[in-house]
N, C-alpha and C positions, 0 to 999 in steps of 0.2 A: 745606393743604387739610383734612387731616385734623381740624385744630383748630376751621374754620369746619364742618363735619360736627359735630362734637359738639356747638357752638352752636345746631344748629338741634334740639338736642332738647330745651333749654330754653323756645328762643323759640316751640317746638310745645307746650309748657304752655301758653306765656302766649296763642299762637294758639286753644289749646282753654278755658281762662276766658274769655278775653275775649269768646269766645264763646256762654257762658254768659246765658239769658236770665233771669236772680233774680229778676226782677219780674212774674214769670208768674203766683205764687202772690196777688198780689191784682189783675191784669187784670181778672179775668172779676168779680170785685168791685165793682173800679172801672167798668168797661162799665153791670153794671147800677145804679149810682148815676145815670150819663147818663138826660135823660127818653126816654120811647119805646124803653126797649129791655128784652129781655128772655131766656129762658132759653136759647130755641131759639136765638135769635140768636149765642149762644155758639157754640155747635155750626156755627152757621151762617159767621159770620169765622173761624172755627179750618177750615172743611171746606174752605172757598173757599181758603185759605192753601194748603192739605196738596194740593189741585187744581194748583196753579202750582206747586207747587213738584214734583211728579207728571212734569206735562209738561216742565219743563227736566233732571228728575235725571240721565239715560242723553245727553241732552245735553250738559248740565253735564262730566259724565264723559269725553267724548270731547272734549269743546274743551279740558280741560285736560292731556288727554293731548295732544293736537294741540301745544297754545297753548302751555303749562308750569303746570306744578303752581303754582308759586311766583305767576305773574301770578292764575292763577283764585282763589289764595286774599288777593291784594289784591283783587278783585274784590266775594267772599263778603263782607268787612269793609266795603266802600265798602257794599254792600246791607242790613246789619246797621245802620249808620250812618243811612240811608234810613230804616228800618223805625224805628227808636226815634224819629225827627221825626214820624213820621205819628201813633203814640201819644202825644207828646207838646202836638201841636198839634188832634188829633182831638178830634172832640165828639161822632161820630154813629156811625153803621154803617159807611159806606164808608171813614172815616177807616181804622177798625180791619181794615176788608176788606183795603185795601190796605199796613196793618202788618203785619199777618199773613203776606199775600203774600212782600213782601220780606225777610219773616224766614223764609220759607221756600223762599223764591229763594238768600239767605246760606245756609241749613242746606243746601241742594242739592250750592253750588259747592262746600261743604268736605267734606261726607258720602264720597266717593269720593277726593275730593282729597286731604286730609287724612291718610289710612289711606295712598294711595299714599304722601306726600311721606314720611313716616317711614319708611315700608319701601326705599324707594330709600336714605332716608339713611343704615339700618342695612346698610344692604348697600354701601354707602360705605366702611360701618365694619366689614362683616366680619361683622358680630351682627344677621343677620337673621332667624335664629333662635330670637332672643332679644325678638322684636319682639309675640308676646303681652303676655310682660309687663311689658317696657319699658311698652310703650303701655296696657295694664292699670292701673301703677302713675303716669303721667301723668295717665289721668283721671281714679285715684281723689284723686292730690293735689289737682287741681284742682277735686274734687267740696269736700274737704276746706276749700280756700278757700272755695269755694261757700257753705258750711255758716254761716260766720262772717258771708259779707256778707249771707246772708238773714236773719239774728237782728236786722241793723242795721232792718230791713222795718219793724216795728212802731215805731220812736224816729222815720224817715222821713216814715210813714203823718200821725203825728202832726200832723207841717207841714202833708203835703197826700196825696194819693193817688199824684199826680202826679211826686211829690220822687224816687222810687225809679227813675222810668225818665229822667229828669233825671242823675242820677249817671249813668248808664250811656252819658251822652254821652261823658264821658272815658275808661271801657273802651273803648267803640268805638274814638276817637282812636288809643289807646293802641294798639290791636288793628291797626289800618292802617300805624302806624308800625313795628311788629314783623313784619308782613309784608312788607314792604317792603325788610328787615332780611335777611332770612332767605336761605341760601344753596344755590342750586340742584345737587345731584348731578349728576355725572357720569355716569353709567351705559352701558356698551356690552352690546347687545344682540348677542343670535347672530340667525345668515342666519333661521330662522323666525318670527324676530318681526318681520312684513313693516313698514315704516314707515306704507301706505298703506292699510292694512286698515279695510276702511268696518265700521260699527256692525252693518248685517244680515247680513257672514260671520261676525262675533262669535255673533249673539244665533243661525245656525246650528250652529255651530262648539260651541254648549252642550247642544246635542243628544243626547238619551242619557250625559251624566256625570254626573245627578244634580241638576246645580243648579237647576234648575227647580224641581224638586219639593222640595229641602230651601228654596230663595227663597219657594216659596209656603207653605209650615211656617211660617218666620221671620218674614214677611214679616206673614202673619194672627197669629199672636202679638203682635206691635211692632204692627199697629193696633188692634187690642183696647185694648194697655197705654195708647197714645197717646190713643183715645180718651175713657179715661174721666180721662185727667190734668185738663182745665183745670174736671172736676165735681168734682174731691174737697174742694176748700177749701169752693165755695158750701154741701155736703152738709154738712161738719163742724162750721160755721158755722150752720146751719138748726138743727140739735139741739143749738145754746148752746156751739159751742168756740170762747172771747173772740176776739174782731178780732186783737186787740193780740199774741197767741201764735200768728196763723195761717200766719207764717213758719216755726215750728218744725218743721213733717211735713214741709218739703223740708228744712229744714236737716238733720234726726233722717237724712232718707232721704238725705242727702250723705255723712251719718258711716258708714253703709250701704255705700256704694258705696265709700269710702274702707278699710274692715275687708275686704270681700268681692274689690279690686282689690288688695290685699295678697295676696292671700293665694289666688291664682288657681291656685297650683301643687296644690293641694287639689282643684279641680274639672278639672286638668289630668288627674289618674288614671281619671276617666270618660269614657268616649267619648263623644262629640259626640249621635249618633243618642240613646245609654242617659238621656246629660244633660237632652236633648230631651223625651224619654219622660217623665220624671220631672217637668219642667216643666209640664208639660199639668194635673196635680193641682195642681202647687203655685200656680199664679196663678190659674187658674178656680176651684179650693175655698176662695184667701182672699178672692178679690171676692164668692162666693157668703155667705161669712162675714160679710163687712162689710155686704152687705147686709140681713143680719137682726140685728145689733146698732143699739143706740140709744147706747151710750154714746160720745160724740165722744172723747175723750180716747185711748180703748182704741182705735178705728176711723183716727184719725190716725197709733196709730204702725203699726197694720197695711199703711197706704197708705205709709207711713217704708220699712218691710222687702220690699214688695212692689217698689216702685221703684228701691229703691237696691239691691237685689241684681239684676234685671234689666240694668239701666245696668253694674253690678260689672262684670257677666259678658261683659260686648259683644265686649270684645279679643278673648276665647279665638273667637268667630262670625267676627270677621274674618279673625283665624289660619286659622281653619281653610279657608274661602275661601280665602285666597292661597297654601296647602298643597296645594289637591285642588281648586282651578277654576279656576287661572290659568292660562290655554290661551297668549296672547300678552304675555311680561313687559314687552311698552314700554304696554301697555293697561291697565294696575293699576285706575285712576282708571276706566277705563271699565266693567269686573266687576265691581266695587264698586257703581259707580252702579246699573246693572241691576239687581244685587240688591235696593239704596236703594229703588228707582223701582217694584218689587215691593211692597214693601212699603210703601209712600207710597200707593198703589192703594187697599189697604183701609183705610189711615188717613182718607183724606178720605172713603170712603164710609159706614165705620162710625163716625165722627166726627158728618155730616149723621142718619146715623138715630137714633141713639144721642140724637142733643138734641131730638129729637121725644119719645121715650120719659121723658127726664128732665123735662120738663112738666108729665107727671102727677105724679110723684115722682122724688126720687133714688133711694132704697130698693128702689121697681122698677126704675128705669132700670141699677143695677149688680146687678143679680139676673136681669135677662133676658142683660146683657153677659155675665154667669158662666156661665151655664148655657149661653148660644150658644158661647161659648168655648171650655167644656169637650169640645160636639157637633161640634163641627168642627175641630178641632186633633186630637182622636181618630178623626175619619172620614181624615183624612187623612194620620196617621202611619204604616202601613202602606204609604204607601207611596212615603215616604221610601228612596231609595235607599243604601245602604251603598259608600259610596266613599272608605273611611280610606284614608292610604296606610301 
């Protein structure tokens, strides 16, 4: 048993690539290559996505707690599978509407899921304490692969626009077959983790420990960041950064997330809240940043450090969730979600306003996101409640 336990922390790499969507960074490219579409439309199939995927997340969460981790994340990959045919067969708006969707339906089932299955597994193993940065260093590797298969983007591009979400048929495959693979935990709960505990004595039950108000911190951070992702390539692009090198700011921001998921026991010395604090200047003063620079080159790799130390740091938010909010341990997946589903709220709303604003320009569009960003992440950190343990 113990040997199929360790197996699944590999096949939990290849479950986290595979689910890697690389071909994001020229979507919103290729979208406006199609006739009849245009900026807002961006915003508009990315907000519609971040909607559905909203409304199943807290559900997502409790049927895999219900169901099993293992069945919901064959599921997630069957729906990743879905999403890459509708981009690849799409011509129009609704095509990508409903790409989007199912890629946000996949990111749903594993967002909650995912975080659970490894922690159950380390706790298999004994080493669930060690499950920051295990799970740290899983997705910096897998950012790291990341980094390589997006530099392929531009040799792809070449053939067609197309070619890139084409390959990613066989991640998919690959991604279904590894799931499928994968070995479900044991786990014995004590008498207070009821088996039949519905989702509204959960989202009671969070009541005064804090998570509300640190979910709603986190949660408006991650749509801020989310929403101004699928603008940065068209923006660096507009000011002369070549087509052919527009893979590099994710790849640069993989290597990112790969140096900063290393090396987590460094931001492990600061407290969660202090870290928090800190974060508030550093993401709103470099999008403020980037929006008064002209030079694309310098502006990409700021979008490189901005993102990939973000993404770095995700494990330690998780940790600390399942440290100081897990009220019921057979409900992991469903915590998680809640959280996810918090945060998925202001992704699609600030996603839909946010591509109104980039119409007139990009330059204003991430200068108003900077400054809203910085105004309300500081209205609201105060009062963030302190609940280390």
């Amino acid at each position: 048993m113990q040997d199929k336990l360790k197996s699944n922390i590999w096949k939990y790499f290849l479950i986290i690539l595979t689910n890697r969507r690389n071909y994001l960074p020229i979507l919103a490219i290729y979208f406006l290559t199609l006739s009849n579409t245009t900026a807002q439309q961006i915003g508009l199939y990315i907000g519609i996505g971040w909607i559905a995927g909203f409304l199943l997340e807290i559900p997502s969460g409790y049927i895999s707690d219900k169901w099993g981790h293992k069945k919901t994340l064959i599921l997630a990959k069957f729906s990743m599978l879905i999403s890459t045919l509708f981009f690849i067969f799409g011509n129009s708006l609704p095509y990508f509407i409903l790409g989007s969707s199912f890629i946000a339906l996949g990111f749903a089932f594993t967002s909650g899921t995912g975080g659970a299955f490894l922690h159950n597994t380390l706790v298999g193993l004994k080493r669930e304490k060690e499950y920051g940065n295990i799970g740290g260093k899983i997705r910096a590797k897998a950012s790291l692969v990341s980094a390589g298969m997006i530099l392929l983007l531009p040799l792809l591009t070449k053939i067609s626009f197309i070619m890139p979400i084409k390959i990613y048929l066989i991640f998919d495959i690959v991604g279904i077959l590894v799931a499928f693979s994968l070995y479900s935990p044991k786990i014995k709960y004590g008498a207070k983790d009821e088996e039949g505990e519905k989702i509204w004595s959960q989202l009671k039950r969070f009541k005064g420990t804090g998570f509300y108000t640190t979910s709603l911190f986190i949660g408006m951070l991650g749509g801020f960041m989310m929403a101004l992702s699928p603008f940065k390539e068209p923006f660096v692009e507009s000011l002369g950064f070549p087509i052919i090198f527009i893979g590099s700011i994710m790849a640069l921001s993989r290597v990112v997330w790969f140096i900063v998921g290393h090396n987590l026991k460094f931001l492990k010395k600061i407290k969660i809240q202090r870290l928090l604090f800190y974060e508030i200047f550093f993401f709103s003063g470099l999008i403020i940043l980037i929006s008064q620079l002209t030079n694309p080159y310098l502006i990409g790799a700021m979008f490189a450090i901005l993102i990939g130390y973000w993404h770095g740091r995700s494990s330690l938010i998780g940790e600390y969730y399942l440290n100081n909010f897990l009220i019921n341990k057979r409900y992991k997946a469903t915590m998680l979600s809640i959280k996810q589903q918090i945060g998925k709220l202001f992704e699609s709303g600030i996603a839909l306003l946010i591509g109104f604003v980039m119409a007139i320009s990009f330059s204003s569009g991430f200068l108003i996101l900077g400054i809203c960003m910085f105004l309300i992440l500081l209205a609201i950190y105060p009062f963030l409640k302190k609940c280390e343990k």
